[in-house]
N, C-alpha and C positions, 0 to 999 in steps of 0.2 A: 235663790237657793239652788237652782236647776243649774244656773253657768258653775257658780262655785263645784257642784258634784263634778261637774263635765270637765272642769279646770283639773279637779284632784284626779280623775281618772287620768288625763293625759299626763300629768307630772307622772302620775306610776307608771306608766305607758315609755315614756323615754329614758326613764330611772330605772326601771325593773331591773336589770343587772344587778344593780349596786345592793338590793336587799340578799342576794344569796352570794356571801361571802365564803364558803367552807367548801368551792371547790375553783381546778384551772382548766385552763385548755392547753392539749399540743397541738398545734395545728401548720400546716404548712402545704408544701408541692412536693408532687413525686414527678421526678423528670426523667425522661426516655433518652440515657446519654449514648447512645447509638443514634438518634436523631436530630437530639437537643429540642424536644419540646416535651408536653405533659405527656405522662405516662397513665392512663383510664385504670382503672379495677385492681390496681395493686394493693397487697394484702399488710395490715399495720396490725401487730399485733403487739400487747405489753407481754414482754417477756414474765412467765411466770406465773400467769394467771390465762383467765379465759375471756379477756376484754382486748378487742377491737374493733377495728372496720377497716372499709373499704377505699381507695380515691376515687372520684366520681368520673363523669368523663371529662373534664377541664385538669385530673390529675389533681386535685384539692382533697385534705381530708383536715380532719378535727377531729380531736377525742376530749373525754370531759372526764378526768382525773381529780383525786382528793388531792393537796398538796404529798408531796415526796419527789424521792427522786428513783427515777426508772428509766428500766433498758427496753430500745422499743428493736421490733426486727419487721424488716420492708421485706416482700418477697413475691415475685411473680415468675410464671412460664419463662424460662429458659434466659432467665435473667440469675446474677448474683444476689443470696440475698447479704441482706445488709443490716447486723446489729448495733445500733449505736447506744451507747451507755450514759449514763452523769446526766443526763436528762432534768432536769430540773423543773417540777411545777410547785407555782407559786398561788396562791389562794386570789381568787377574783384578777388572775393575769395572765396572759397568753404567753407561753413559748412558742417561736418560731422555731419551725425545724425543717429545711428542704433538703429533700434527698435525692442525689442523682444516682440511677441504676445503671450497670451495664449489662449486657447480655453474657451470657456464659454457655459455651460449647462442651463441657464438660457437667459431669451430671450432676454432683453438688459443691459448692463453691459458698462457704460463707464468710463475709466478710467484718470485722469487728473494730469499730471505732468508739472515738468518743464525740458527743456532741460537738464542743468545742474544735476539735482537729476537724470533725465534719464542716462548722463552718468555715473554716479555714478555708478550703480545701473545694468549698462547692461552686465558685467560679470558675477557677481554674481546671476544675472536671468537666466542666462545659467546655471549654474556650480548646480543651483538649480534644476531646470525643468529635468536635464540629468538624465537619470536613470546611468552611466557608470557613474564614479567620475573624472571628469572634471576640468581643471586648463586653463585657458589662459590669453592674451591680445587681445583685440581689436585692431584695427589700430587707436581708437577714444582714446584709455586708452594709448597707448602707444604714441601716440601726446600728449594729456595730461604730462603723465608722465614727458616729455624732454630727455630720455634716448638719446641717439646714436646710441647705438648698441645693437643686440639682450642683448648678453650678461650681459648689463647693466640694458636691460629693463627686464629681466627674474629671479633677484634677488627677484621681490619682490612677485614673484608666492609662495604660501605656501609651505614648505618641499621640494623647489628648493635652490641647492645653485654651485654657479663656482670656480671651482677649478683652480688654475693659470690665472685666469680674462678668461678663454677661455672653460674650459669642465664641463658641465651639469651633475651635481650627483643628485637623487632625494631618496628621505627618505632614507639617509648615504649610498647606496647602489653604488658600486664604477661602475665604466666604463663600466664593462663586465657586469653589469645587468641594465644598462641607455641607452636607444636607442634614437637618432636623430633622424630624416629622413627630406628632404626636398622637400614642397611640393606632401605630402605622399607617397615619392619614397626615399629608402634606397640609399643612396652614400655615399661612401668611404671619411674621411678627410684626413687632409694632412697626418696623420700618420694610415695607412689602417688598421691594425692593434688593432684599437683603431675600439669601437660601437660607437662613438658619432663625430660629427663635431666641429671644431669649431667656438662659437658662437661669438666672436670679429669679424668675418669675413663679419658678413650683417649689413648694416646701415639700421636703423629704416625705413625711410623715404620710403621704399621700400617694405616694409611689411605689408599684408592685415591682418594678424594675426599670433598670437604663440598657440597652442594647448598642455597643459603638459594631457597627460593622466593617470593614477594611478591605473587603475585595466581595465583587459584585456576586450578585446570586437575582437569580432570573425575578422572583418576587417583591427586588424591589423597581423603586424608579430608577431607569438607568442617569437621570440627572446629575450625577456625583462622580468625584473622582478621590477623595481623602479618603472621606468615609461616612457613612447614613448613622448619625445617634436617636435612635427611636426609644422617645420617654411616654412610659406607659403605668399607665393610675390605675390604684384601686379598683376592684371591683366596687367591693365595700369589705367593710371589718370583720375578722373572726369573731368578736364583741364589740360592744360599745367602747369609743372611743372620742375622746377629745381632748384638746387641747389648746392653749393659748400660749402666745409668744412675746415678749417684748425685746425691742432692741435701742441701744445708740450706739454713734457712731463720732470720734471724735477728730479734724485735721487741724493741728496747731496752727498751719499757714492760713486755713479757709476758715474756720468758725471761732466768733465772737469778735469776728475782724471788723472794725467800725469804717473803715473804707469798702466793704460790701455795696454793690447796685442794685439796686432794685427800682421799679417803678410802679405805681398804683394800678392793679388788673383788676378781675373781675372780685365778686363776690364769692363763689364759686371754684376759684383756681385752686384751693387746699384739697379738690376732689376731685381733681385731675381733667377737668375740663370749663371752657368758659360760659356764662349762663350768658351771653349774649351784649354783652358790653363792646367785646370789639367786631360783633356783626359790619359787614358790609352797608354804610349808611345810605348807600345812592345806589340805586337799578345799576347795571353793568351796562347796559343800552342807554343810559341816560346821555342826549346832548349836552355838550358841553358850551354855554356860551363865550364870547371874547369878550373883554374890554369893551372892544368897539362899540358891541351890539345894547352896552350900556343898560344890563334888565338887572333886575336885584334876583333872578332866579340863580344868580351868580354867587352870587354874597352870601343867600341860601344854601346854595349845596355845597358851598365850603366849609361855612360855620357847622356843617352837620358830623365832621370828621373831631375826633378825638383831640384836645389841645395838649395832651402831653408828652414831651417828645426829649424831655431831656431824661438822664440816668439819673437819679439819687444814691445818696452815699446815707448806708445805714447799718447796724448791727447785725454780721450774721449768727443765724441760730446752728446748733447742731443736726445732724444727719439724726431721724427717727424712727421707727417700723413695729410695727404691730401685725398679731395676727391670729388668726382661730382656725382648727379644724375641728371636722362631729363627725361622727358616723355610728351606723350600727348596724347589725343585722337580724332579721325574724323566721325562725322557722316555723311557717305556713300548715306542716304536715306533709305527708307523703312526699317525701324527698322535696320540699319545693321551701324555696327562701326567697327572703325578698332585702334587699339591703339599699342602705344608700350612706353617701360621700357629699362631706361638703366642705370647700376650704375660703378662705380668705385674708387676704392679707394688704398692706398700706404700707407705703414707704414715702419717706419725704427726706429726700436730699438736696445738701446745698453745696453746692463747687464757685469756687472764688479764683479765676486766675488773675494776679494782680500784675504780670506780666505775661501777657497774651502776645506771641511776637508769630504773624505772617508777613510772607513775601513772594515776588515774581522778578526771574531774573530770567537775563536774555546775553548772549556773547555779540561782540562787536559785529555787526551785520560790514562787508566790505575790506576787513583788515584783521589776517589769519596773523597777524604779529600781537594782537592785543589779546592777551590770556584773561587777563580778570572782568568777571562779569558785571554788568552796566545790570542795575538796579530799576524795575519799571514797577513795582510797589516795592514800599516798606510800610510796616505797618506796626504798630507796637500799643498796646492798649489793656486796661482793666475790664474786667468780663464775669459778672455774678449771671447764676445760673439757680434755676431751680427749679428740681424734675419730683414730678408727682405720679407713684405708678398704683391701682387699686388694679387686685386681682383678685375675681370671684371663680370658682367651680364649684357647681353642684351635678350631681349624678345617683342613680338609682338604678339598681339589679336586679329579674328576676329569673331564679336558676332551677331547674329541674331537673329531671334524671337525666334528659340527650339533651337539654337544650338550654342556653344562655341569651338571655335579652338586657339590653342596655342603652341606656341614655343620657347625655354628658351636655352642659355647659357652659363652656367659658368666657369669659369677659374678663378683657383687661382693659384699661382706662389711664391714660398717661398725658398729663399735662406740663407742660416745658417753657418756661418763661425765662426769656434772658435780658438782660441790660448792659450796657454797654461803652466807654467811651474812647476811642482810639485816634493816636496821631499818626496820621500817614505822609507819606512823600510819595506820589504819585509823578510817572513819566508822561508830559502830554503830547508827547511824539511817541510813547509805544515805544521805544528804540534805548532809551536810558537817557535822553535829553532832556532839558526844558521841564527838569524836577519842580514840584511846586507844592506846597503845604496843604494838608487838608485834617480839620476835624470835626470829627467824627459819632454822633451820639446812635446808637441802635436799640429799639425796644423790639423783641420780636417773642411770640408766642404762638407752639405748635401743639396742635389738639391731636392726638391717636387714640385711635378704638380699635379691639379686634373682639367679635364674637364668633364662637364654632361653635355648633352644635351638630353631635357623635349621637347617630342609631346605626346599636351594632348587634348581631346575631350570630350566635356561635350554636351550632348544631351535632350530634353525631348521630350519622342515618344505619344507625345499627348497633345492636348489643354484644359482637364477639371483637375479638382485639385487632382485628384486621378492617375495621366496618370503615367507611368514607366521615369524613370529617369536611364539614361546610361553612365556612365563615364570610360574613358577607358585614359592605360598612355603607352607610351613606352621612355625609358629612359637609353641610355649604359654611361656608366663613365670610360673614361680613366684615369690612376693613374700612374704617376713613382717616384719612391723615390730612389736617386741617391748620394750615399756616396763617396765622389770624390778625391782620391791621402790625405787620412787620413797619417799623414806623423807622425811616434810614435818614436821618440827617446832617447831609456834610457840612461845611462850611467851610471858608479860603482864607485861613488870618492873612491881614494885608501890611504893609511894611510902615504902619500907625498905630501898629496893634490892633486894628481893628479886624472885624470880621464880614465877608459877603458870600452869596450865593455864588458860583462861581459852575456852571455846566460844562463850559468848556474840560473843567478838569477833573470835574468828579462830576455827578450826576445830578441833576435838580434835587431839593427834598420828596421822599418817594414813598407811597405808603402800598404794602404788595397784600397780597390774600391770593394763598393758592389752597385748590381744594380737590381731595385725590379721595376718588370712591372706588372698593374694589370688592367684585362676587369672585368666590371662588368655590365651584359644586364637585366634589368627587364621591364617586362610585365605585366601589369595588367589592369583588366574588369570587374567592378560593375555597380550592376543593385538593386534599389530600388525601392521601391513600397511603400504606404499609401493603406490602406483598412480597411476596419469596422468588428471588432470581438468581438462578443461578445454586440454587439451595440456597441460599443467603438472605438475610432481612433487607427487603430496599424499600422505598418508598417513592411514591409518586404525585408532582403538585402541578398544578392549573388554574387557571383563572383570567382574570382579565380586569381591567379598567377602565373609565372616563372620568377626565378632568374638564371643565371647562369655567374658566375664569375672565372676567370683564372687568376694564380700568375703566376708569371718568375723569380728566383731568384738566383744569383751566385755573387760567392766574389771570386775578384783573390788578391794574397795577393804575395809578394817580399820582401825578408830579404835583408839585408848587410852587409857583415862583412869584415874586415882588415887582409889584408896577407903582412905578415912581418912586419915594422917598421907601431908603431901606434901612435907615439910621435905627429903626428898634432894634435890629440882632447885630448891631457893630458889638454889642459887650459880648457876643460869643453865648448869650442864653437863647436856648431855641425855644423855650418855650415858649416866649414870646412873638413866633411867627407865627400862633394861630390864637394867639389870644383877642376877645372879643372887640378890642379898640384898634385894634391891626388888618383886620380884617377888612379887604377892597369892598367898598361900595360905589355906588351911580354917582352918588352925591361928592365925595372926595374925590374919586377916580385914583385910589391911592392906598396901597396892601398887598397882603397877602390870599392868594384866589387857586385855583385849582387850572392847572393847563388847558388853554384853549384845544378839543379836539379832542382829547384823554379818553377813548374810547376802549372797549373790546376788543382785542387784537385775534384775531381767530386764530393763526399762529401760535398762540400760548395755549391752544387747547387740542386733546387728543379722546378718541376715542379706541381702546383697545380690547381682541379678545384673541384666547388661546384655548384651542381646543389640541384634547391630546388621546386616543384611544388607546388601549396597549393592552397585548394579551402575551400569555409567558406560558411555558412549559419545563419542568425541571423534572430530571431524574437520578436521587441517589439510591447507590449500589454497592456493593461491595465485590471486586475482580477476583479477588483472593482474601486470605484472613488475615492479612496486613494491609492491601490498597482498598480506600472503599474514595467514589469517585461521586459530586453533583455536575453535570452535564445541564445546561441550561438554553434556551432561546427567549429572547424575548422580543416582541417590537413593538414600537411606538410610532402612530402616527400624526404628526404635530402638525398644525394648520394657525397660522397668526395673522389678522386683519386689520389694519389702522385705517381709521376715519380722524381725519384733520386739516389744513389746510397750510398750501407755501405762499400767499400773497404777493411777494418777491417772483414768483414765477408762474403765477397765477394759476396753480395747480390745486385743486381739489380734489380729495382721497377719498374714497363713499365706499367705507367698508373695502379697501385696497389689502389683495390679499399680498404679504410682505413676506409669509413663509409654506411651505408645501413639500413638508419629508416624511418621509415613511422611512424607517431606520432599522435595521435588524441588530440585535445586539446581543451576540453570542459570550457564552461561558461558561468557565471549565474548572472544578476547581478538585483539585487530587490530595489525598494524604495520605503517607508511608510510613505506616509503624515500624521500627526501627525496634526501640523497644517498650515494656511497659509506659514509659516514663518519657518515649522519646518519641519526637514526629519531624517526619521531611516532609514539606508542604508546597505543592505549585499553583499555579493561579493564572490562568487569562481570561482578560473579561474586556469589553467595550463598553464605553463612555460616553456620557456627551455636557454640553455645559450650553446649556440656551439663553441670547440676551432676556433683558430684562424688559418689561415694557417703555419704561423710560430711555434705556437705551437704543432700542428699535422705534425710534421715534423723530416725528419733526420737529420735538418742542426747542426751547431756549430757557433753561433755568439760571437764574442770576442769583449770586452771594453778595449781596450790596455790601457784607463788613468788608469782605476781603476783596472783593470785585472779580473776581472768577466765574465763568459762565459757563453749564454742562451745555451742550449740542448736541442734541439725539441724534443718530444713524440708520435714516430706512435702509440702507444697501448691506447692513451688517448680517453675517452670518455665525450659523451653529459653530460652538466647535464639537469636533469629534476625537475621543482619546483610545487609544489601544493600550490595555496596562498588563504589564507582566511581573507576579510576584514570586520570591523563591525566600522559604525559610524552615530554619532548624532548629528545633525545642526542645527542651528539657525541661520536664517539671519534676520539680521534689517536694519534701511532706511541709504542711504549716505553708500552704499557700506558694511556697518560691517557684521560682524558674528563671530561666535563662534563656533568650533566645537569639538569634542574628539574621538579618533579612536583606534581602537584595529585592530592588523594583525597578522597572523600566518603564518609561511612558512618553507613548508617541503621541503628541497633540497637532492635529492640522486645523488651523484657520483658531488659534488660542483668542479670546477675544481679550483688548487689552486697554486702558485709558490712557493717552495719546495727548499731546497739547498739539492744535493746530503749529500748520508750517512755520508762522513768525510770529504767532500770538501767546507770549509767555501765562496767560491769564485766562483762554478759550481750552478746555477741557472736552476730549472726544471720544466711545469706543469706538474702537478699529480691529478689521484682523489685518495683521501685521506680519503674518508669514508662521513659519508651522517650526514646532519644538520638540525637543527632546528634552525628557528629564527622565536623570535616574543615578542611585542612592542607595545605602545601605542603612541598614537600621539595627541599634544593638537593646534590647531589653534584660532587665535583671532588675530580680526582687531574690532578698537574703535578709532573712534574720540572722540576728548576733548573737545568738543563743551558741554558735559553736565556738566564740570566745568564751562565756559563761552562763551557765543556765540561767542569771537573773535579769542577760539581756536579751530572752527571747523573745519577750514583746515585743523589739525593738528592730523595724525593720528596716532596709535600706532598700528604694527601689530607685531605678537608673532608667530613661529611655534617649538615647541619642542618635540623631540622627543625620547623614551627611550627605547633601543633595547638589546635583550639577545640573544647570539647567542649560540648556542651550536653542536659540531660538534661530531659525535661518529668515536673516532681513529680506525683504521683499527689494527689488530693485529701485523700484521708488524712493524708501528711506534710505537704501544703501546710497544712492545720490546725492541725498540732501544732504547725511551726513558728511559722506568726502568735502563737497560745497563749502557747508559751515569750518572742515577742519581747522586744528590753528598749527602753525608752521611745528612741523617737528613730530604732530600727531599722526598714526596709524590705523584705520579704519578697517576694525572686521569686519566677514561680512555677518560674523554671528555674536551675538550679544543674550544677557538674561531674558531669561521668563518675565515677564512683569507679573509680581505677585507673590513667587516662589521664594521660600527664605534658602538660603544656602545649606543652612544647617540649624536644626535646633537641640536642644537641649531638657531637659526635664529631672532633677535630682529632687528625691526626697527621702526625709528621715520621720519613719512615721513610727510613735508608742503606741498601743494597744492592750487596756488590761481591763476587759470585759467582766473580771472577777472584782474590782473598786470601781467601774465603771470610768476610766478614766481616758482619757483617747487625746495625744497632742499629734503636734510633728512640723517638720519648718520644710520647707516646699519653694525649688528655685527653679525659675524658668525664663530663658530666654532665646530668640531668635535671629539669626544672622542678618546684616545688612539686608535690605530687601529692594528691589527697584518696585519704586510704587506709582511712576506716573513716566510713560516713556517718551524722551525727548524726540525732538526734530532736527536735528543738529543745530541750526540756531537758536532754538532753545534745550538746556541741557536736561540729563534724567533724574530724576529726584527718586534717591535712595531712600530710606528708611532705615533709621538706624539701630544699633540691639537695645530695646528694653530691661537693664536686669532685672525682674520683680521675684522677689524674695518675702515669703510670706508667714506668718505664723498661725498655729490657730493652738487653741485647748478646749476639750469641753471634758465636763465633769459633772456626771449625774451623781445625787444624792438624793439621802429622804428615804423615805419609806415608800419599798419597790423601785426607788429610784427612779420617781415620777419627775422631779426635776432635775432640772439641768441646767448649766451656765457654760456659754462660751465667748473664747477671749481671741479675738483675731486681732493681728495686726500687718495692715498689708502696706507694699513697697517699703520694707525693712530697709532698702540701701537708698531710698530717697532719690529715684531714677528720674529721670527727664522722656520727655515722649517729644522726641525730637526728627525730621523728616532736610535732606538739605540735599540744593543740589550740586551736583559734583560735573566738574569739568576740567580737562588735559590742562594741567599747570596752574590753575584757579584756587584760587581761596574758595572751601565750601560756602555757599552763603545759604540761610534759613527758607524753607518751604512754609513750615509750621512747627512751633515749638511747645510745649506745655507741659506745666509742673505740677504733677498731680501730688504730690507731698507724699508724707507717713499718716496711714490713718489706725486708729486704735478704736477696735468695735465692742461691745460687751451686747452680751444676749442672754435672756432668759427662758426659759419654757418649762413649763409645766403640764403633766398629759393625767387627766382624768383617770 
């Protein structure tokens, strides 16, 4: 009887909202748009009556109203105040309402809008007021909008655009110059590897805001060179809140397609990782014996490996996802709350290419008359895939009068299982000679985990408006990326139709497991300040940082090959080379066995860490009542160690320091009011872009489908960028503007992926000699409302952009390329950025009608040719070619309060090709990588408590 009472207490305990229906909240941020951050102690009063309050010092307030609709007025010390009207509360439901103030030098200035035009309107009074060049969403815009997922809602940020629905490029600048962070703390995505996270992974519904920054400011990491998008969650809810999601997703080319691959995994793989199926069966130090040595320990540790190794053909299902968010908040008493945030979500996609086409090409080595390129893979092949991502946050708040405490967990959990079967034509002279058949069966499956956990402390050391504000985070993120019994099986059809082992031309049958562990611990401690200079409001920030992050990396890798009679895989089934009657024993002396020697290569293992301290200083000001100026210093000082070994050179690396800079990284950034409406804007700031651990390394990674091998770079260096921005705005009412931008940017020692001198197929970073880019940039967002008032909803926004990159060759390539020329060609000494699109583009046509709740818009974006991998001159450079992806979406709430909602996407409307080829003087392009990612059609649902 006692649990039942305890049971019923807690049901009312997380329900209590839902019993007092007969009133609402307004509730939102009051922002300091002279600074661009929250604005403490501002006064919210309901026009008309004698009910208000205050914002607290995080600039947060809440009122608790009957349902109606009312006009509220914001107003602080020598600020404008600001009446917004139409206000709308609704019974048991929160209006959002953020307000941006400005300062006002004149003695009373009121300002009067309407809610509506205020949302409109409240990014763009940010993105205005910043002296930094500032991009974001509200959590008010991004409600509006009806996105879902970051991802989705971050399309329509100017000179942002997502690359595979998941990673954030900003003005064409690819990965290695676009930095993430979440929650202004850098963490690793599922592929560490990689600057950016990805943004499919957060549901809107959990987000206080998205931040795209675009020219440096001394408090961030000087890491970047596009631009920093810092997505930042919840505290917790004005109320209780929850919600559930469901989705599909439908590709007429990939799903319910009965030639889909797949092969039998774990128990386990529908939850995004393996329960231990394709574990490592044998010690990694385990001897290997021979033939010779005639022991059945032989026969043993071979039979212990997996027998399955061919692809099957089977039905595929559709794309699926699910999801929940909770939250709520408690008021404690005396000003003190306690809240918490929790979300989750499941996705299970399936991708079918059923022509998979890579390749390696090479121009004639010796004879500058022959244009067309000699072919050393071809490869063409069916390819089922199927990616499994769970993503958990929870987190909890406690808030007081100066003080903010909090605690965040994330985990995301991604399991990737692919199959595989490809026909190749492989050159056994490397040169385009002595072409010879190979097929191909590949099972391979990659396990990712990433956990963060965020303690954060937000402070104000004083109660008048000028008092120090303290903010401090610490944050480790665990990382493992787990390549698990990759099972690669060629085979050499023979001119009998039959089938053999063949090393010479392809590789033995090969089973890999590579396994990558990474820490990553940051620290950080800001302190800001408001003060008067100059008679003027300026502000002052400080602080400082440590990151220190550690890789773990080793591949154990086991061949197979057949002693004596090999007549069981003549029919071309591989599963048959390790099934149990095939299997070499003492007694036959005749099978299939595990390679004499197949040991640990020390080689394939690495030990890395990076330590990075950095402290900043920034000060904004205002010169006069039009220029107001942030002046910045920051430095870093960066320290990287590998432990690994070159057995080839019998060198040993024991904690080998491989980098040692200290870096000052100055910036400046000015704004010129013109007029209300108008801003001239300049910018210099330093950069830097630092390899990756895998690229600063000795390892050898190998791609058994396509046969491509990365080669780390101990000798590789930072690069460093000098960037200079210039631009002219205009903004108008209902959200528009116009704007036009010019940038410069000097990069020395750019870091770049390289194919070795004659190896079309060996992949390497290099610096390659120092570049220049720079480009202008055109923005514009217009309603159509000045054709007719019924298409005011109806917005058109435009970002284009047109970029020249130019790289000076180093003398070394400049030679090799003259070398390889072919009669008739002329050789600069300057060539593209590797990376840099030439020009992109971004058009969209977005409706808007928050009063039916209805939200569509169709959305095109593409990027110019790209050089994506830079040749040797005998091997040529592989372009990247334009994407058109053209996309749709609708969502439409209904219902009472218009609690749910349905949305309708459907992406690569023109049915594009993701294609990559390399190009050479008078050549036929021929194929890098080709893939067809179809028309997909998604329906969603959600429903919010």
């Amino acid at each position: 009887m006692r649990q039942r009472i305890h049971s019923l207490i807690f049901i009312l305990f997380l329900f209590t909202p839902f019993l007092y229906a007969q009133t609402g909240k307004i509730a939102g941020s009051v922002i300091d748009g002279e600074f661009v951050e929250p604005l403490p102690f501002a006064n919210i009063i309901v026009k008309g009556t004698a009910t208000g309050t205050t914002s607290d010092f995080d600039g947060k307030y809440e009122l608790e109203l009957e349902p109606g609709v009312y006009t509220l007025a914001f107003s602080f010390v020598g600020y404008q105040t600001q009446e917004i009207g139409n206000v709308t509360v609704k019974a048991n439901d929160v209006t959002l309402l953020d307000v941006t103030m400005n300062t006002n030098s004149l003695e009373t200035v009121v300002v009067t809008t309407t809610v509506k035009r205020n949302t409109e309107n409240a990014v763009l009074n940010l993105q205005k007021k910043s002296v930094t060049l500032i991009d974001g969403l509200s959590a008010q815009a991004i409600k509006n909008s009806g996105a879902s997922s970051v991802a989705t809602a971050v399309k329509s940020v100017p000179g942002v655009s997502i690359q595979g629905g998941k990673y954030v490029y900003v003005r064409g600048l690819g990965d290695r110059y676009t930095k993430s962070i979440l929650n202004g703390v850098d963490i690793p995505g599922l592929d560490p590897d990689r600057n950016t996270i990805q943004m499919d992974l957060f549901p809107t519904n959990i987000l206080d805001n998205v931040i795209v920054v675009k020219s440096a400011s001394a408090e961030y990491p000087a890491d970047f060179t596009g631009g920093v998008v810092d997505i930042v969650t919840k505290d917790f809810p004005t109320k209780f809140e929850a919600s559930i999601s469901l989705g599909l997703s439908y590709n007429p080319d990939m799903h319910f397609n009965n030639k889909y691959l797949n092969y039998k995994g774990s128990d386990t793989d529908f939850l995004g990782y393996d329960d231990g199926t394709r574990n490592l069966p044998i010690n990694r130090y385990q001897p290997i014996p021979g033939t010779f040595e005639n022991k059945l320990l032989l026969t043993s540790l071979t039979n212990r490996f997996n027998k399955e190794l061919a692809a099957k053909q089977e039905t595929s299902g559709m794309n699926y996802d699910f999801g929940f968010t909770l939250g709520n908040q408690y008021d404690l008493g005396n000003d003190v709350k306690l809240g918490y945030q929790t979300s989750f979500s499941y996705k299970n996609e399936t991708t079918f290419y059923e022509k998979r086409i890579d390749g390696a090409w090479i121009r004639q080595n010796g004879d500058s008359s022959q244009y067309e390129l000699n072919s050393t893979l071809s490869s063409e092949g069916s390819e089922g895939i199927n990616n499994v991502i769970l993503n958990g946050l929870a987190g909890i708040s406690l808030k007081t009068q100066q003080s903010k405490y909090r605690f965040n967990v994330l985990h995301i959990q991604n399991g990737e299982s692919t199959a595989g079967v490809y026909n190749q034509e492989i050159s056994e002279d490397g040169t385009g000679g002595a072409q010879a058949p190979i097929y191909k069966n590949a099972l391979t499956y990659t396990e990712r985990s990433v956990t963060n956990f965020l303690l954060h402390g937000n402070h104000r050391l004083g109660n008048n408006k000028n008092a120090w504000n303290l903010d401090w985070k610490l944050s480790p993120t665990f990382s493992k990326v787990y390549d698990k019994d990759h099972r690669i099986t060629p085979l050499r059809p023979s001119d009998n139709n039959t089938y053999v082992i063949s090393p010479s031309t392809a590789t033995y049958p090969i089973r890999v497991w590579r396994w990558l562990q990474e820490e990553n611990w940051v620290g950080k401690i800001d302190l800001n300040k408001k003060y008067n200079l100059f008679d003027r409001s300026a502000q002052i920030k400080f602080g400082g940082s440590y990151v220190y992050k550690f890789r773990d990396f080793s591949i154990d890798a086991f061949t197979f090959q057949i002693s004596g009679d090999d007549s069981f895989i003549e029919n071309g089934n591989v599963d048959n080379l390790l099934a149990a009657e095939n299997i070499w024993t003492p007694d036959t002396d005749n099978g299939t066995h595990i390679t004499y020697g197949d040991t640990f290569n020390p080689d394939n293992a690495y030990e890395g860490e990076h330590r990075i301290a950095s402290t900043y200083i920034s000060n904004e000001f205002n010169l006069t009542d039009k220029l107001k100026t942030v002046l910045g210093l920051r430095t870093e000082y960066f320290k990287a160690f590998y432990t690994g070994a070159d057995t080839q050179e019998d060198i040993i690396y024991d904690r080998e320091e491989v980098q040692d800079k200290f870096d000052i990284f100055p910036s400046a950034n000015l704004i010129y009011t013109l007029t209300d409406n108008t801003n001239l804007r300049g910018s210099y700031y330093r950069t830097t872009a630092r390899p990756s651990f895998k690229e600063q390394s000795n390892s050898q990674i190998y791609d058994p489908i396509t046969n491509r091998l990365f080669i780390g770079n101990l000798d590789i260096s930072p690069s460093y960028i000098n960037n200079f921005d210039l631009r002219y705005e205009h903004y108008g009412d209902s959200g528009q503007m116009f704007a036009i931008s010019g940038f410069y940017k000097d990069f020395k020692d750019p870091i770049e992926i390289t194919f070795f001198e004659s190896a079309a197929s060996q992949l390497t970073p290099a610096n390659l000699g120092n570049a220049k880019v720079f480009g202008g940039e055109f923005e514009f967002r217009q309603r159509l409302g000045f054709i007719t008032e019924e298409l005011n909803n109806l917005k058109f926004n435009a970002n284009i952009s047109f970029i020249k990159s130019e790289l000076e060759m180093s003398e070394q390539e400049y030679n090799r390329r003259v070398l390889a020329a072919r009669d008739g060609e002329k050789i600069d000494t300057k060539r593209d950025l590797q990376g840099q699109s030439p020009f992109l583009l971004n058009l969209g046509l977005d409706y808007n009608n928050s009063d039916i709740g209805l939200q569509t818009g169709l959305f095109y974006n593409v990027q110019g040719k790209t050089l994506e991998v830079v040749g040797t001159g005998i091997v040529p450079d592989v372009y990247t070619q334009p994407f058109h992806s053209l996309n749709f979406t609708l969502n439409k709430a209904f219902g009472s309060n218009r609690k749910s909602s349905i949305e309708i996407k459907i992406n690569n409307l023109l049915n594009d090709k993701k294609e990559s080829y390399y190009e050479s003087y008078k050549a036929t392009d021929q194929i890098f990588s080709l893939r067809d990612p179809g028309i997909e059609f998604s329906l969603g649902y959600t429903y919010k408590f």
